[in-house]
C-alpha positions as CSV (number, residue, x, y, z in Angstrom):
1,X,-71.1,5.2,-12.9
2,X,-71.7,8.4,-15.1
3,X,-68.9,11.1,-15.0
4,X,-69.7,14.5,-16.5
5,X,-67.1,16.6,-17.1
6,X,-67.5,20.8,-17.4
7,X,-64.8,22.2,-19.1
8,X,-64.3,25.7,-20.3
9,X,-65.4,25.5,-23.6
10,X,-67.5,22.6,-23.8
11,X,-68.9,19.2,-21.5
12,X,-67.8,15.4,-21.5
13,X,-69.7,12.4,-20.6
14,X,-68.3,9.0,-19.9
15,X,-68.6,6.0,-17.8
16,X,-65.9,4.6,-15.1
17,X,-66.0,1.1,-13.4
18,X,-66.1,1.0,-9.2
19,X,-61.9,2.0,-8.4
20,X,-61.3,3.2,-11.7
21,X,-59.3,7.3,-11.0
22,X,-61.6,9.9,-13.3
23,X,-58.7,10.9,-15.1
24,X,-57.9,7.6,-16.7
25,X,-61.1,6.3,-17.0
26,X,-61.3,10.0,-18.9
27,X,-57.9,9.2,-21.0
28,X,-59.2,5.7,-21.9
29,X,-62.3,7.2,-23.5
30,X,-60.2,9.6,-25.8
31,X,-61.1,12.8,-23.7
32,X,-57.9,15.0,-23.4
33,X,-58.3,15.8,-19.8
34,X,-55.3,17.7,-18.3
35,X,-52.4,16.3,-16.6
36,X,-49.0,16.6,-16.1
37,X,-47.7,13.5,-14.1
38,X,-51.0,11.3,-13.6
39,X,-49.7,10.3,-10.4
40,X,-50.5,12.7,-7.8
41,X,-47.4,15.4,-7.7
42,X,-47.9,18.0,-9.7
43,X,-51.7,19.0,-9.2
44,X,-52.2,19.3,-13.1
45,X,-55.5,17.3,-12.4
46,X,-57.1,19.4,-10.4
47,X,-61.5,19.4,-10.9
48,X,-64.0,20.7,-8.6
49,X,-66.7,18.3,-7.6
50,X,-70.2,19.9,-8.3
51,X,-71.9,17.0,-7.5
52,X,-71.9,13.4,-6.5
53,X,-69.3,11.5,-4.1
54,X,-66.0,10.8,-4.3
55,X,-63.2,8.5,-2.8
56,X,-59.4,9.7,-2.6
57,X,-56.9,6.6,-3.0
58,X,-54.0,9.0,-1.5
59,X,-55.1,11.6,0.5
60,X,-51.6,12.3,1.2
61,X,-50.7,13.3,-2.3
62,X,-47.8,15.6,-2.8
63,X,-50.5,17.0,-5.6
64,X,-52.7,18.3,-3.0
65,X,-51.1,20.9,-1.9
66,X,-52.3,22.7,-4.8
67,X,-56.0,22.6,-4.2
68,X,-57.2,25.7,-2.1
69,X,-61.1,24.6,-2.0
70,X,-62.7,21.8,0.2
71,X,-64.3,20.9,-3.1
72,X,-61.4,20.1,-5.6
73,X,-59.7,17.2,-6.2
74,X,-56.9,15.3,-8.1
75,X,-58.3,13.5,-11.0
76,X,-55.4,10.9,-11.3
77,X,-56.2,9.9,-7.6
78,X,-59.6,10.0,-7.0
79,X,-62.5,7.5,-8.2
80,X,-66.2,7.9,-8.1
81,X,-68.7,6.3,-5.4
82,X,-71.4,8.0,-7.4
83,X,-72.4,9.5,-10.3
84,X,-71.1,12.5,-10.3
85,X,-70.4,16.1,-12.2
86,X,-67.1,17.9,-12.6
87,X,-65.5,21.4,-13.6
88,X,-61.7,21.8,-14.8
89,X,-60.7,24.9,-15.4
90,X,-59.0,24.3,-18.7
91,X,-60.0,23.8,-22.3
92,X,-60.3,20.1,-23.1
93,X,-60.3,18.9,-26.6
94,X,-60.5,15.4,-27.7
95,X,-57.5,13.3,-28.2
96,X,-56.4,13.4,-32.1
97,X,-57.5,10.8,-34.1
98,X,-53.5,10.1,-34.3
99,X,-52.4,9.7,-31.0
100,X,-51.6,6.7,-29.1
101,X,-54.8,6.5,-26.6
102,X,-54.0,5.6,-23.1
103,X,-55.4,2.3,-21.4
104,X,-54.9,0.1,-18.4
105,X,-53.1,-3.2,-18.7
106,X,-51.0,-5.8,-17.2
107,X,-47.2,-7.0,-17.7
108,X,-44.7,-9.3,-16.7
109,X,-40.8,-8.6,-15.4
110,X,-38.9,-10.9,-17.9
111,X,-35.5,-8.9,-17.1
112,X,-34.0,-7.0,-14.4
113,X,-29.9,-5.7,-14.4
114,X,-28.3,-3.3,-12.6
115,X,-26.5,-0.5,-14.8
116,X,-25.3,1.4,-12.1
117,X,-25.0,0.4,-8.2
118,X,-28.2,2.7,-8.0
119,X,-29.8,2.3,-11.8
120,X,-32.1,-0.6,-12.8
121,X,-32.8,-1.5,-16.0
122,X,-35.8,-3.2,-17.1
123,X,-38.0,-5.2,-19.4
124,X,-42.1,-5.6,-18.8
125,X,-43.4,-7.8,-21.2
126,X,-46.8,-7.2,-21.9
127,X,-50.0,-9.2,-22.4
128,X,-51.1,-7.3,-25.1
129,X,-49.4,-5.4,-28.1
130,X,-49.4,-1.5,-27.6
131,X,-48.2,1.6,-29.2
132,X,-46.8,4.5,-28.2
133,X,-45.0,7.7,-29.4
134,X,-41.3,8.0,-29.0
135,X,-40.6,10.1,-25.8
136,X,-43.5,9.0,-23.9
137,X,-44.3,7.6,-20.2
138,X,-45.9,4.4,-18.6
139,X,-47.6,4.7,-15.2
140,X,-46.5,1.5,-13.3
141,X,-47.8,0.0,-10.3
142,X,-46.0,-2.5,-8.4
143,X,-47.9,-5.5,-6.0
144,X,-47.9,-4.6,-2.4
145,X,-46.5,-0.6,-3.2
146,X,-48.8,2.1,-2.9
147,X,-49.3,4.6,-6.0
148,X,-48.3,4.5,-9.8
149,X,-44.9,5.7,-11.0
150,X,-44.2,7.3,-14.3
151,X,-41.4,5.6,-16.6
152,X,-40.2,6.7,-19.8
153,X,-40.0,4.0,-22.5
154,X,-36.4,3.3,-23.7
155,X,-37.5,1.6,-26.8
156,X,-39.6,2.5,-29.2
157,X,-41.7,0.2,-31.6
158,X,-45.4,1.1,-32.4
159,X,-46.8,-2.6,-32.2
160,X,-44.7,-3.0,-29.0
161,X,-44.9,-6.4,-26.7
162,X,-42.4,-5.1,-24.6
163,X,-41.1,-2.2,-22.4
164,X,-38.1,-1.1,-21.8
165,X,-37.5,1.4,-18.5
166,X,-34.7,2.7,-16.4
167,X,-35.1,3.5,-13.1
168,X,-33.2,5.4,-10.5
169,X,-33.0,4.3,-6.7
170,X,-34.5,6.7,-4.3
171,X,-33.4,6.1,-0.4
172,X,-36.4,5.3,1.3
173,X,-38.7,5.4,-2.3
174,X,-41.1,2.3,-1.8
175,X,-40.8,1.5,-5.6
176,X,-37.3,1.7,-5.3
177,X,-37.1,-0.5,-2.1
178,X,-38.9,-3.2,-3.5
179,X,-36.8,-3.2,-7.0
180,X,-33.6,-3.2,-5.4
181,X,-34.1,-5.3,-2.6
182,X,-36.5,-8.4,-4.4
183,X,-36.0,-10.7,-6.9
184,X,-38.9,-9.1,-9.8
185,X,-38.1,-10.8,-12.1
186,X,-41.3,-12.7,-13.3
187,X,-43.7,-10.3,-11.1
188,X,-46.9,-9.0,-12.9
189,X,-47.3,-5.5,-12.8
190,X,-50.1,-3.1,-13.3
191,X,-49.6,-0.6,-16.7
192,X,-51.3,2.6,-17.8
193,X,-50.5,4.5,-20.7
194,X,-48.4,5.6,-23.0
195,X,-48.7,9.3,-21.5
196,X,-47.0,12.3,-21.9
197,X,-46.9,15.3,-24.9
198,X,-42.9,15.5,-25.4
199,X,-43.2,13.2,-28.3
200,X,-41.0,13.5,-31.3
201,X,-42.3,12.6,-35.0
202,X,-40.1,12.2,-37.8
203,X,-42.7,14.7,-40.0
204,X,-40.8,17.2,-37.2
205,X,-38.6,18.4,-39.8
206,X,-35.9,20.4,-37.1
207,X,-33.2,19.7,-35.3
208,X,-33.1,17.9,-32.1
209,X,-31.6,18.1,-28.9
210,X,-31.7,16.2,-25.6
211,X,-30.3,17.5,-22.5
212,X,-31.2,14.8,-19.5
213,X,-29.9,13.6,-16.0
214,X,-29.7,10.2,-15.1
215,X,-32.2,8.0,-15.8
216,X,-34.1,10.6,-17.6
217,X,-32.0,9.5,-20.6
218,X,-34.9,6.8,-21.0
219,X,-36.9,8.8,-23.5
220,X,-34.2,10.1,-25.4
221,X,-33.3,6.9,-26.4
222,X,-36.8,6.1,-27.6
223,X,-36.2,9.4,-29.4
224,X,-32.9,8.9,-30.9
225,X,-33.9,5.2,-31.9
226,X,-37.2,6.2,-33.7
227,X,-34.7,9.1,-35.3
228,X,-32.4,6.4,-36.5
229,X,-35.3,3.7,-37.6
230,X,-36.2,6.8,-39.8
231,X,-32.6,7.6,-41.1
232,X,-33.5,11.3,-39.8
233,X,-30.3,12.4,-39.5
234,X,-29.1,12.1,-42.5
235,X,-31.0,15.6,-42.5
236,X,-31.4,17.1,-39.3
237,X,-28.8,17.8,-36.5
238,X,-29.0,15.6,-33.8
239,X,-27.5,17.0,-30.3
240,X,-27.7,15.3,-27.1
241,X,-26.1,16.2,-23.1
242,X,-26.3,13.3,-20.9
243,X,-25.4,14.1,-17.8
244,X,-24.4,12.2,-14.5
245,X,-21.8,13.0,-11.2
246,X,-19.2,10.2,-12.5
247,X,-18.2,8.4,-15.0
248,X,-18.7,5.2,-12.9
249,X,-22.3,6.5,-13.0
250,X,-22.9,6.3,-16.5
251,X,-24.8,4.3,-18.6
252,X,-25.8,3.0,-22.2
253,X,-22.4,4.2,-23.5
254,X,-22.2,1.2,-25.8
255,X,-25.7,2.6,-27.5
256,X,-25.0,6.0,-27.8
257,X,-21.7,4.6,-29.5
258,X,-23.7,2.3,-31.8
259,X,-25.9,5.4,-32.4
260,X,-23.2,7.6,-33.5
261,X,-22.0,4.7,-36.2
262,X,-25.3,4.2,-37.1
263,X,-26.6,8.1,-37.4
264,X,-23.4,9.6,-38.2
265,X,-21.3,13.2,-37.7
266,X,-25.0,14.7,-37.9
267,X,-25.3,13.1,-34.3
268,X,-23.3,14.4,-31.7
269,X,-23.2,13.1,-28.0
270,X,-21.4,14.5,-25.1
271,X,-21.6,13.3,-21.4
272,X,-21.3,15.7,-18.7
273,X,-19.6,14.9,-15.3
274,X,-20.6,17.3,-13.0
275,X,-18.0,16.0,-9.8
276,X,-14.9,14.7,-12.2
277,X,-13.3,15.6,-15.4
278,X,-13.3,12.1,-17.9
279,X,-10.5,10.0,-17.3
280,X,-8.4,9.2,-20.6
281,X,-9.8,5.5,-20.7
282,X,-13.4,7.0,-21.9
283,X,-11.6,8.8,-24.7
284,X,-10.1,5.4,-25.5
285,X,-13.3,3.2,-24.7
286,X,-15.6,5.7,-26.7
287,X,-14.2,7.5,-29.3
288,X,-17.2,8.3,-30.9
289,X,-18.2,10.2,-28.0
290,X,-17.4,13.5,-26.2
291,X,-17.1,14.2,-22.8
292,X,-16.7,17.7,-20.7
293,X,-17.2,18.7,-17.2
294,X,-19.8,20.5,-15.5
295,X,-23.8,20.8,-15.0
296,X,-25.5,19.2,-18.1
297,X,-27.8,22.5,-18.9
298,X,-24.4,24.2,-18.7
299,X,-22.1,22.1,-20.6
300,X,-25.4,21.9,-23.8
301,X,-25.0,25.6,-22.9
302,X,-21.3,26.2,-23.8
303,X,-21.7,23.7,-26.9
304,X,-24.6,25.2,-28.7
305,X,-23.7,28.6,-28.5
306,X,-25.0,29.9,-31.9
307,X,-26.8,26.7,-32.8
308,X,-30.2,26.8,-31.8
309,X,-31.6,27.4,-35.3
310,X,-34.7,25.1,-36.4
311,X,-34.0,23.5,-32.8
312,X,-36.8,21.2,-31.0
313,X,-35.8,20.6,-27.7
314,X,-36.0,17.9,-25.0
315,X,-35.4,17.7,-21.6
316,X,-35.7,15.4,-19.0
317,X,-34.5,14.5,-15.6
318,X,-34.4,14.9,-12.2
319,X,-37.4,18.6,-11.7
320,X,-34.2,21.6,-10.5
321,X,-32.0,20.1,-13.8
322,X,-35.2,20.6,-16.4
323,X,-36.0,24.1,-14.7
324,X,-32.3,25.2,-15.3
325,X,-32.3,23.8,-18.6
326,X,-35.2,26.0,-19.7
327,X,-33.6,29.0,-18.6
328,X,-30.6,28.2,-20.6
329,X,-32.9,27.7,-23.4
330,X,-35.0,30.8,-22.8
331,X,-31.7,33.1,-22.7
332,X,-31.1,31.8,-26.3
333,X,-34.4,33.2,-27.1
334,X,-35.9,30.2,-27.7
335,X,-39.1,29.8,-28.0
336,X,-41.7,27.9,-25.5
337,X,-43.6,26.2,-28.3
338,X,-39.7,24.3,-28.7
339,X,-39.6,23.1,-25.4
340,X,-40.5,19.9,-24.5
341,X,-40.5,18.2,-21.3
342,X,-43.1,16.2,-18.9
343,X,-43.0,16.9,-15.3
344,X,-43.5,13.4,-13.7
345,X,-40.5,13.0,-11.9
């Protein structure tokens, strides 16, 4: 089926197979259509259908909420009965000749641990080789569970055969139920991607800082290990907030200690309980690390006071901790341009 797409400054053609969503079938053709999650929350998506027919995979979307006409639709969710013809109201530009280009595909579980009683970490091997761009997501779709979910890569390789992902247990999430409650290791699993524009490139030439909550320390660590695979800090600053309730609810402490000896004094790490202060074992058990209590955005607050010059930052986490992040950010006058973040959680 034919999909044409009327943007504001210009119109796309393309084709999609029967069940393929618009938007990826879109993505997969190098055509920059807009998005935000890719998975039905955030309404990014949105198009208005001039023509044609339609079939909507979730009508219950969370997304939907943000259509006001009988005629628009979510991109990410819906796929074409017929030909059909499409307005966003955005510009769309290509994708650079550069970037990673999304595509569907299939993996395998080869490993699943616990971190935390509630924090899963795993590995999806993959049937083919893929890159992708430190700081980016996967959408993942599970057998028998409705809907895609968006996972940050921990790793980061550009000719990648695996994926590394860390995901948070939600009461009652049906992702959740099924990876904490099933033995997954060996399942096959549906993949689309790499997604996502808070990418970090060592040609960034500033320095960096993470603030995240739980498991959105995923991409940081894609970030801080394409960083140290490029000896980056050996010129830039590298500042990162990983925050978390309790101690007993952190993770990857081990890494970010290897980091440290690996990156040196350039790299700084702190981990912010927000319900404790750190006992004296972490002092002892990670020296190279610092720990402070509070709110991550307002422990990176109190730490980079005066040091947000040349600054590129990330954020990422659970959607009230990124929005009080920014403001943190924004009252230290920094600018938009340097904040980074992608709203799929």
């Amino acid at each position: 089926m034919k999909i044409q797409v009327n943007a504001r400054n210009r119109a796309y053609q393309f084709e999609t197979t029967e069940g393929e969503k618009i938007l990826y079938a879109g993505l997969s053709e190098a055509i920059g259509l807009p998005y935000e999650c890719a998975s039905g929350t955030c309404g990014t998506c949105k198009a208005r259908l001039v023509s044609g027919e339609v079939i909507d995979g979730w009508p219950e979307a969370p997304g939907r909420k943000y259509l006001k006409d009988d005629d628009e639709f979510l991109m990410c969710q819906c796929a074409a009965k017929t030909d059909v013809s499409i307005e966003v109201a955005s510009f769309v530009q290509p994708i650079e000749a550069d970037v990673c280009v999304p595509a569907a595909m299939k993996g395998v579980i080869s490993s699943a641990r616990l971190l935390t009683p509630d924090v899963i970490h795993l590995q999806v091997r993959l049937n083919q080789p893929m890159e992708f761009d430190a700081g980016q997501f996967m959408l993942v779709q599970a057998p028998g569970v409705a809907g895609y979910r968006g996972w940050s890569m921990v790793n980061h390789q550009r000719e990648a055969e695996s994926l590394e992902f860390i995901v948070k247990k939600k009461p009652g999430g049906g992702i959740s139920e099924w990876l904490f409650n099933t033995d997954c290791e060996g399942v096959e699993v549906d993949l689309f991607g790499p997604l996502g524009q808070a990418t970090f490139y060592p040609s960034l030439a500033k320095n960096v800082l993470c603030i995240a909550g739980g498991s959105g320390i995923a991409g940081m660590l894609s970030i801080l290990s394409r960083a140290a695979q490029n000896d980056y800090f050996s010129q830039y600053k590298g500042d990162v907030f990983f925050g978390v309730q309790t101690l007993k609810d952190a993770f990857f402490l081990d890494e970010f200690s290897k980091l440290r000896t690996l990156c040196g004094d350039n790299l700084n790490v702190v981990i912010a309980l927000s319900k404790e202060e750190a006992p004296a074992s972490a002092l002892n058990d990670h020296p190279q690390l610092k720990f402070d209590t509070g709110y991550v955005h307002d422990v990176a607050g109190r730490h980079m006071q005066g040091g947000y010059q040349n600054v590129r930052a990330y954020l990422a986490g659970p959607p009230p901790m990124v929005d009080a992040a920014i403001r943190v950010l924004l009252q230290a006058r920094m600018t938009t341009d340097n904040i980074c973040y992608d709203k799929f959680s």
